[in-house]
C-alpha angles and dihedrals in degrees: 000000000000144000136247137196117145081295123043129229137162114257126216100224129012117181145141112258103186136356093221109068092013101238129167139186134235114179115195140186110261097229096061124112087229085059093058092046091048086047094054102034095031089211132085145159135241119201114185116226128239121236093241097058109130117237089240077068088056102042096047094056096026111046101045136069118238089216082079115029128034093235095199093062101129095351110114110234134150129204131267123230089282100049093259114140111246111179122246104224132057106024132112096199129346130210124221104202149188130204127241102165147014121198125188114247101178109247090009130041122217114221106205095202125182102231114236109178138019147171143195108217112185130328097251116135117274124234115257116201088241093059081047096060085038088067096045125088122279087218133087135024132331124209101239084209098060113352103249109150122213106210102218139112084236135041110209114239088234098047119138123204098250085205099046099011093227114138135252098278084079098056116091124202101251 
């Protein structure tokens, strides 16, 4: 799953809270861009990935900040029930959803949304985060905080996590 609002970032957590009224919960890292946007507009959108989503896909919308690319240049896309873009391609449903609540996590917060639209978009299977790790490579270093793997021969001393934002010090050769 991931997450969109007019920028898209990947979300730690993603899961449905109560039936009546549908809510749902996204929890962030604080330091995310994404976090900033949900916190001012107090709305956002969740579209859940295919399987088959390439990891060009991932990587576009995953491992860059929206505070310096527009992420939907060239990518078709349309806009939810509440004018957020949404792409096109690659997803099995997508949520449109309000927030009720924000609660203070420490390093992350956690958004309790009602959720006020949403759409199944095909029946394809969804993509799990453990497919996810699967596609990635075996090689390289895995942050011991949230799992994220940064495929290289060598870690730089001054990498952050782009999922959790610790430092390198967290990260161990796999």
């Amino acid at each position: 799953m991931y997450l969109i609002h007019p920028i898209k970032l990947d979300l730690n957590s993603f899961f449905q809270l109560t039936d009546d009224p549908l809510q749902v919960c996204v929890v962030l890292n604080k330091k995310n861009y994404t976090t900033e946007l949900i916190k001012d507009s107090q709305i956002f959108n969740c579209g859940v990935l295919i399987q088959s989503t390439s990891m060009d896909i991932i990587k576009h919308f995953g491992y860059q900040s929206g505070r310096n690319v527009d992420k939907f240049k060239d990518i078709p896309y349309f806009e939810d029930i509440q004018h957020i873009k949404q792409i096109k391609e690659n997803i099995a449903a997508t949520f449109s959803c309000k927030v009720t609540k924000e609660l203070d996590v420490g390093t992350h917060i956690m958004f309790i949304a009602n959720v006020i639209d949403c759409s199944i978009l095909c029946d394809d299977s969804v993509l799990t985060y453990n497919d996810y790790h699967m596609r990635k490579s075996k090689k390289g270093y895995r942050c011991t905080i949230c799992g994220f793997i940064y495929d290289g021969e060598l870690l730089p001393v001054d990498y952050i996590c782009p999922i959790c934002k610790v430092d390198a010090s967290y990260f161990e050769k796999i």
